[in-house]
N, C-alpha and C positions, 0 to 999 in steps of 0.2 A: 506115256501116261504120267503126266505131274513132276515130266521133268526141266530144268529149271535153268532155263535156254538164258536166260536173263539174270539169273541169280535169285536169292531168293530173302524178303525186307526179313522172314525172322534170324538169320545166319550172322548178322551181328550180334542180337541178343544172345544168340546160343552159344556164342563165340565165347560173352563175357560171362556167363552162367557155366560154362565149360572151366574157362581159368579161374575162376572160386572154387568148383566143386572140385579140382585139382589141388588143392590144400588138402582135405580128408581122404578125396580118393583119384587114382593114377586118369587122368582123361586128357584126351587126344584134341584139344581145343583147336590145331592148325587142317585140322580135316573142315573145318565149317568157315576157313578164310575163302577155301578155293567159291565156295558159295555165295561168297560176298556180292552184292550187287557191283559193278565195274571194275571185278578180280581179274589179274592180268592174267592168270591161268584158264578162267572160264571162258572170255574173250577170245583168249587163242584157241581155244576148241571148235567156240561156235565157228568161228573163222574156217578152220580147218574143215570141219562140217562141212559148212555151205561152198566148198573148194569141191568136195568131193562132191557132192550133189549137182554141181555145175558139169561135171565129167559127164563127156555125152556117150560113151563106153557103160556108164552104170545107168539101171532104173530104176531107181530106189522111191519110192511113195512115201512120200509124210504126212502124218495125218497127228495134231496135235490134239490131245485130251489135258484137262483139269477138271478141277475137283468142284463144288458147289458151294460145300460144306466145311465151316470149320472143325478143328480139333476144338473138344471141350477147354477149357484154360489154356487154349495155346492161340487158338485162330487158325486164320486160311495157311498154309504152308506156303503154295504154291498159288498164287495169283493167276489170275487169266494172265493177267500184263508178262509175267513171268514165265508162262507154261507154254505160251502161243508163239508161232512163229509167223508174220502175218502173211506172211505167203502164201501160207498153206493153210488148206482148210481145218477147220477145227471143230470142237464140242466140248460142253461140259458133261459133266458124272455128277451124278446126285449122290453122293457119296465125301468124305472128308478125304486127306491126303493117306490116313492108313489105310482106307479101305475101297480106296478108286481101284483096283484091281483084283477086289473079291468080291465073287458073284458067288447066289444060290446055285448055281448048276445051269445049266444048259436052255431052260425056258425063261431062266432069266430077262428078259426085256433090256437092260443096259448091254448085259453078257450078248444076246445079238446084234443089238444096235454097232458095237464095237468089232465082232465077227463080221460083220458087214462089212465093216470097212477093212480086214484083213483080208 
């Protein structure tokens, strides 16, 4: 759900808003490189990933979600382009990036839609 197979376009800006607000206060700006769109570290995941997924010893299902919705002043976090793997099948959430993964409870409509596929 909304994770960020590709990287993700805000993670440079947060990067440089990170290394300012490090002036006033202590922040961790190299946590939002690995994020970066064509980061050598994300790269070598997804890569690793799809190694393991090719293993005919495991079954693993993937089933990719995003989000629909922007954060207010911030935008999309996660992009389709970003969230999808196109291999595999996918959906959106009519929900932003903090809240693709909280539901009302159990009659929820998204909350089954997504049980469904679990």
């Amino acid at each position: 759900m909304g994770t960020p197979h590709a990287g993700a376009d805000l993670a440079k800006r947060g990067h440089t808003v990170a290394r300012y607000l490090n002036i006033v206060r202590k922040t961790n700006s190299a946590i939002l490189d690995v994020l970066r769109r064509e980061s050598y570290i994300l790269t070598s995941v997804q890569q690793r990933f799809q190694q393991l997924l090719r293993k005919r010893c495991l079954e693993i299902a993937v089933y990719c979600l995003f989000e629909e919705r922007a954060v207010v002043g911030v935008g999309i976090i996660m992009s389709e382009k970003s969230a999808v793997l196109s291999q595999y099948p996918n959906q959106s959430i009519p929900a932003n990036h903090m809240d693709i993964a909280k539901f009302s409870g159990r009659n929820d409509e998204e909350y089954q839609r997504v049980l469904n596929r679990v």
